[in-house]
N, C-alpha and C positions, 0 to 999 in steps of 0.2 A: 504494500500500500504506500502511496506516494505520501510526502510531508503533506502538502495542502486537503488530502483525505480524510489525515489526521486531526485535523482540523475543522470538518464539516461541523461538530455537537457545538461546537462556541458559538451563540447565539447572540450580538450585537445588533443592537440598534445603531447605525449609522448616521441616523439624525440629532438623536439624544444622548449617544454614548460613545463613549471613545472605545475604539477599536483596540483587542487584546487578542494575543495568540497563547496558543498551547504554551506551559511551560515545560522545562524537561521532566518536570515529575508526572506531569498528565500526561506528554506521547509515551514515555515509558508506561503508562496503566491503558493507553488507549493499544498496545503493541500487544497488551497481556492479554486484551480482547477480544482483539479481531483475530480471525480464523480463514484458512480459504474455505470457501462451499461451492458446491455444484453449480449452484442455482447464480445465475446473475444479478448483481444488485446493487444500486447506487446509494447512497447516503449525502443527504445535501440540510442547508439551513441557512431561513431568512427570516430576519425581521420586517414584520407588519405593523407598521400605524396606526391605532385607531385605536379613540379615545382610548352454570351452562349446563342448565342443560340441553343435550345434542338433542335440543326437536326443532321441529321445521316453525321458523315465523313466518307469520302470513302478510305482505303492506298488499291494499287494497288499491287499485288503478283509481286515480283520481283526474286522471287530461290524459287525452292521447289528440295527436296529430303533427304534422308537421312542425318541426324546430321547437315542437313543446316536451318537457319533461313527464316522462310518464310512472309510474309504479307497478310494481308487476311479483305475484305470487312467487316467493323461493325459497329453497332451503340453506338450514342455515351453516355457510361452509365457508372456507380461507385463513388464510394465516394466523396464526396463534401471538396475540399480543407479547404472553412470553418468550416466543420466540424473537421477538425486534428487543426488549431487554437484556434479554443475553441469548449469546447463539452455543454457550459451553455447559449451563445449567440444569437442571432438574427443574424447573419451577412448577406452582400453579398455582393462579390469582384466580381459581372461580369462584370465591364466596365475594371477591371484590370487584367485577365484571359484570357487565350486561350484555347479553347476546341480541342482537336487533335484527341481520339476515333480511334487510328492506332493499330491496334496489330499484335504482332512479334512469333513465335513459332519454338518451336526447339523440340529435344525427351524431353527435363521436363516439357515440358509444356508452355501455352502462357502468354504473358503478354499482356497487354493494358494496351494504355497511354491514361490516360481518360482526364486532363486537367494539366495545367502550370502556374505558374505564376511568375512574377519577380519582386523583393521586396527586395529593400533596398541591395543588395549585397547578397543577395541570391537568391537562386530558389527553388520553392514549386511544389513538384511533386506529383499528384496521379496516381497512377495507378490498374488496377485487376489484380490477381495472379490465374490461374485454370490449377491446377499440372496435370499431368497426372495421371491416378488411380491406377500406381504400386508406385509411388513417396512416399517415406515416408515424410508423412507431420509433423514433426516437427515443433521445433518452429523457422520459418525464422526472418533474420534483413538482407534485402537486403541493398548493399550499391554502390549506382550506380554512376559511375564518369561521368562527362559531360567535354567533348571538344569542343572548338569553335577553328576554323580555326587547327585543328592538334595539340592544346595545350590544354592541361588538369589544367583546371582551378579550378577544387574541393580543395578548404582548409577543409571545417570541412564534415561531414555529421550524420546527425542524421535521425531519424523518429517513423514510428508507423506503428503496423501489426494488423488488425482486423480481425479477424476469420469471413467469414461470415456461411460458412457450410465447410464438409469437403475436397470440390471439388473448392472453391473460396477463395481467401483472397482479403482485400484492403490493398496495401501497398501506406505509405504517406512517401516522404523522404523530409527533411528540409537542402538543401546543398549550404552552402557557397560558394562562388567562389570567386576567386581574381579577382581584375581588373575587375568587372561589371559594367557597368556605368546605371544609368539609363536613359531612353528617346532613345535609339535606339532599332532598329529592329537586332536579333541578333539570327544566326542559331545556334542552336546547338546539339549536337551528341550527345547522351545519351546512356549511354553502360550498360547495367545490366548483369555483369562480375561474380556475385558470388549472391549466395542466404542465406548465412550469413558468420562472421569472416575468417573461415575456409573452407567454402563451395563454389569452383570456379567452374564456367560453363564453361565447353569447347567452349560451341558455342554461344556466348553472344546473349540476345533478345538487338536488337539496333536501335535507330529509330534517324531519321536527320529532325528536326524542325523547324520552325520560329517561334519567342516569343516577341513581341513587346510591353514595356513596357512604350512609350508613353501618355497615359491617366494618368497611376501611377503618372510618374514623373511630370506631370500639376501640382497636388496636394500635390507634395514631395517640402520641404522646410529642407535647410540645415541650421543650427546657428552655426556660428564660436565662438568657445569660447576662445580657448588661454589664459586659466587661470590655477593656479597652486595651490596643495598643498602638503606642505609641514609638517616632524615629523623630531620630535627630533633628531631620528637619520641617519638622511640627507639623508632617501629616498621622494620621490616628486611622483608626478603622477600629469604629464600637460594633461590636457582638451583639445583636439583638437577640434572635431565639434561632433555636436548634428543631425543628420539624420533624420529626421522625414515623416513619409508617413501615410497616414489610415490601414496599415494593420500593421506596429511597426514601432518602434524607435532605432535607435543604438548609445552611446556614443561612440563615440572614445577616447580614451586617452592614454600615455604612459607613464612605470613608469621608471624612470634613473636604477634601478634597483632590482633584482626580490631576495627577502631572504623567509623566512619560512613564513614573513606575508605579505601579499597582500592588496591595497590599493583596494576597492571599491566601490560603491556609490549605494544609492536610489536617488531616485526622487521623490519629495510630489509635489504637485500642489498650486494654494494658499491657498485653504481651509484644508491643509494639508492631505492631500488624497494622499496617496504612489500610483505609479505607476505600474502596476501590472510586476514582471518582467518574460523575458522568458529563456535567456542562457547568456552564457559567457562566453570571452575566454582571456586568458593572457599567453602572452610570453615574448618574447626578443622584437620582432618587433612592440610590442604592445599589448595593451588588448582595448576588445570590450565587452555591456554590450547590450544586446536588451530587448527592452520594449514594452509595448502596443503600439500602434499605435496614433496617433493624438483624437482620439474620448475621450479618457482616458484623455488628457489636459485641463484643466482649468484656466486659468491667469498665471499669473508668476508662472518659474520652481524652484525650489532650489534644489541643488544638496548635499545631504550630504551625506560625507566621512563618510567609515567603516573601522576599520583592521579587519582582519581574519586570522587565522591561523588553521593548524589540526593539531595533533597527529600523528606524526610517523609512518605511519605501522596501524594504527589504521585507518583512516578513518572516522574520530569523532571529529567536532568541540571543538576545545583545546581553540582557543580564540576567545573573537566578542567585537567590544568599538568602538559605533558611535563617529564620532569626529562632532557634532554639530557647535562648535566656527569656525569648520574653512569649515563650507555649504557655499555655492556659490549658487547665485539668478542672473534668467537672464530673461529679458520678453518676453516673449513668445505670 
């Protein structure tokens, strides 16, 4: 896998944030990841703007005709959310998942939404992709906005494209939202508006859901932290709370202010065993760092501080200096 690959999960706002690259301790965890597979599959991420049980679901045809979106009876099948989490693990999130099995179709073709889940401040989507056989199948990065109540909640979005033959793909998107809480029942509109950066559908595949993330949040524990550190030259980065669920973990934290070098952290466990990590994002309004999930946890956490910096124009780690003396322990 190429450097800039390695780099798809970092999810930057362009407009609002300043632009950060992997540091060496992330491509080393992102190296431990990734795997070859059979199946071909892209991984890509962009920031947006703005403000099982195995039985068959049934969506009911609501429009048909020309360049309209339709609904149409299916069963329910495709890629395993687990799967796009880790491609090395055992897992299984079905008491935290919702199967839905609805698909939507326009003239490019249809889409199914095969299952949902809600985690931590985001939403984990899979869906099948079966273009129509004039459609040039290039390489897609579908980037789908979700509203709830008529507001467009999407802060980051990222994902993953697997080829399965030349008539199917599974698309996984990994999308942030503002203001999710977890433990309610929460409907939401899922718009799939374009089929990569550049590439907008006229006639969006869209489907209106319920996602109940109840059972999650039994098992979600949040740690207030409210601790700080601080360098030399008086920037800080305060600790807000620690997010923890079985499928990841998010710090929060905020830095007084954003220069060429960026404050961030690992997490060891007590036996010092690094936390495996997954994305991150840093702006004005904060930065956030997601991690494994609660199963990766072992006794007490310590959090130790890194700076990092790139190269200009370059896109190439310029600096990395764990700050060990000033790690922060919290019991967990």
């Amino acid at each position: 896998m190429s450097f800039y690959e390695k780099l798809n999960d970092v999810k930057v706002d362009v407009h609002s944030y300043k632009e950060i690259e992997l540091t060496e301790v992330e491509k080393k965890q992102w190296e431990k990841r990734v795997k070859n597979k059979l199946k071909k599959k892209n991984t890509f991420s962009k920031q947006r703007l703005i403000g099982f049980s195995a039985a068959a679901v049934l969506a009911y045809g609501i429009m048909t005709g020309t360049g309209m979106v339709s609904l149409a009876s299916v069963p329910f099948i495709g890629g395993l959310i687990e799967n796009y989490v880790s491609e090395t693990e055992e897992l299984d999130y079905t008491p935290y998942k919702t199967a839905i099995g609805e698909t939507a179709e326009n003239k490019l073709g249809k889409i199914t939404l095969n299952e949902v889940m809600i985690d931590g401040g985001r939403l984990l989507i899979s869906s099948t992709f079966e273009p129509k056989s004039d459609l040039d199948t290039k390489e897609f990065r579908p980037l789908p906005k979700v509203l709830v109540d008529g507001e467009n909640l999407t802060s980051t979005t990222g994902g993953e494209v697997i080829k399965i033959n030349e008539s199917k793909f599974t698309f996984y998107n990994d999308i942030e939202l503002k203001n999710l809480s977890l433990g309610e029942e929460v409907t939401f509109n899922i718009q799939y508006d374009n089929l990569d950066f550049e590439w907008k559908v006229e006639n969006p595949w869209t489907f209106e859901i319920k996602v109940s993330s109840e059972t999650l949040a039994s098992t979600a524990k949040t740690i207030n932290l409210d601790q700080e550190v601080s360098l030399e030259n008086g920037q800080t980065a305060k600790l807000e709370k620690l997010v923890i669920t079985p499928v990841s973990s998010v710090l929060y934290y905020h830095m007084n202010k954003l220069t060429d070098y960026h404050i961030e952290f690992l997490i060891k466990d007590q036996d010092g065993k690094q936390i495996p990590f997954h994305s991150i994002s840093v702006g004005e309004e904060g930065a956030q760092i997601r991690f494994k999930g609660s199963d990766s946890f072992n006794g007490p956490l310590t959090f130790v501080p890194y700076l990092t910096a790139t190269k200009k124009g370059k896109g190439s780690i310029d600096f990395y200096k764990e700050l060990p003396e000033q790690s922060i322990q919290i019991d967990y």
